[in-house]
C-alpha beads as a LAMMPS data file, in Angstrom:
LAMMPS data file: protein, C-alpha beads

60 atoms
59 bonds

1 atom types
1 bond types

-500.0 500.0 xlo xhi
-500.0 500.0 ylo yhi
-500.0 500.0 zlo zhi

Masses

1 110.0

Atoms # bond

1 1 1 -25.852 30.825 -7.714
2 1 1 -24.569 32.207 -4.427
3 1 1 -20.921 32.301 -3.569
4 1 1 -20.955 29.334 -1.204
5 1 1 -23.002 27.657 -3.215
6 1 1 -20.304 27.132 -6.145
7 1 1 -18.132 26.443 -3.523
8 1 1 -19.601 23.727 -2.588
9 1 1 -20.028 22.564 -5.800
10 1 1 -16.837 22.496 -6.534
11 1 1 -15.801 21.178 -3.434
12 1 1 -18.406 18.234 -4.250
13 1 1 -16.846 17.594 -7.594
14 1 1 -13.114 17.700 -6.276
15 1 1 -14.224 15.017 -3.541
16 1 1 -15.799 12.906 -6.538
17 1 1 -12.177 13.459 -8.920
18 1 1 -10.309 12.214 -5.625
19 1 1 -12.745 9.401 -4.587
20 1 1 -12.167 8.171 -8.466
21 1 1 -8.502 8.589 -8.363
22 1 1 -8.213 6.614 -4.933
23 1 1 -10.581 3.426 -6.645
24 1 1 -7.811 3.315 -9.561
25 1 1 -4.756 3.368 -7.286
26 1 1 -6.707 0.751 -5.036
27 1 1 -7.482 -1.446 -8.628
28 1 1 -4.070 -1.145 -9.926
29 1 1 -2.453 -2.242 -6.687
30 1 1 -5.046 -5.733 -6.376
31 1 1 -4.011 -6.017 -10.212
32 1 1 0.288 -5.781 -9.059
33 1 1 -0.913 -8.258 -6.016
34 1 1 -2.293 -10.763 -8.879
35 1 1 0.278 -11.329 -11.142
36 1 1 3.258 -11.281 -8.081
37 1 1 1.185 -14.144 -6.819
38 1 1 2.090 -16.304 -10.252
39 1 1 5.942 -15.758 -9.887
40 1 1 7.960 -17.346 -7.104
41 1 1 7.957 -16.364 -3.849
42 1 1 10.942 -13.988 -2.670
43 1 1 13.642 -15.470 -0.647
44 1 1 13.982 -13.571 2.851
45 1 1 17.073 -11.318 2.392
46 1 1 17.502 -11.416 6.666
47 1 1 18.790 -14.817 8.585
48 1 1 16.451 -16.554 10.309
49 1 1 14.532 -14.432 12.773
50 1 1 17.493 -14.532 15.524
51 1 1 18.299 -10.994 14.796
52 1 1 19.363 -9.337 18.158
53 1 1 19.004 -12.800 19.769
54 1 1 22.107 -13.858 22.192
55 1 1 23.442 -17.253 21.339
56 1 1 25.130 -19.211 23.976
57 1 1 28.938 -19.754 23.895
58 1 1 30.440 -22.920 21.707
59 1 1 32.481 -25.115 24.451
60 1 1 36.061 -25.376 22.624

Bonds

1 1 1 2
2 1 2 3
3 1 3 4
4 1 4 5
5 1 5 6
6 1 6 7
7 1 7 8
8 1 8 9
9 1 9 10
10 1 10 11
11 1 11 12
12 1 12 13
13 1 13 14
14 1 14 15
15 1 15 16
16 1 16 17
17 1 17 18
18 1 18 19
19 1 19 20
20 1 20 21
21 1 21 22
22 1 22 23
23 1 23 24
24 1 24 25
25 1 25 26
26 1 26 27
27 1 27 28
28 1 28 29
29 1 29 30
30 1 30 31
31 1 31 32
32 1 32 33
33 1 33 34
34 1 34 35
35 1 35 36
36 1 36 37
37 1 37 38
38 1 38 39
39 1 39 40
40 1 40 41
41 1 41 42
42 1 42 43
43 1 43 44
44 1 44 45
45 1 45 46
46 1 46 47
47 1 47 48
48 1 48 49
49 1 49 50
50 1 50 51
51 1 51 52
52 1 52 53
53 1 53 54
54 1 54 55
55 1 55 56
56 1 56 57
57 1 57 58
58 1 58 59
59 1 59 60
């Protein structure tokens, strides 16, 4: 084999070991999405949605 021939090679079987790692990220994140949708939603930790909003005065 020629020199840039095993490069290529290799570079072909690096792009395969990375393609495969990226598919088990991908199936272990839709498998975390899954069983958060079973629990109870979260409660919103922020007010509601008036952040940086003016409110009028209160008359006394």
């Amino acid at each position: 084999m020629f020199e840039h021939e095993i490069a290529a090679a290799a570079r072909t079987t690096d792009l395969l070991r990375e393609a495969a790692a990226y598919r088990i990220v991908g199936e272990a994140r839709k498998a975390r999405r899954a069983t958060l949708r079973g629990q109870e939603p979260r409660e919103r930790v922020t007010g509601g949605g008036t952040r940086g909003a003016r409110t009028a005065p209160r008359p006394a």
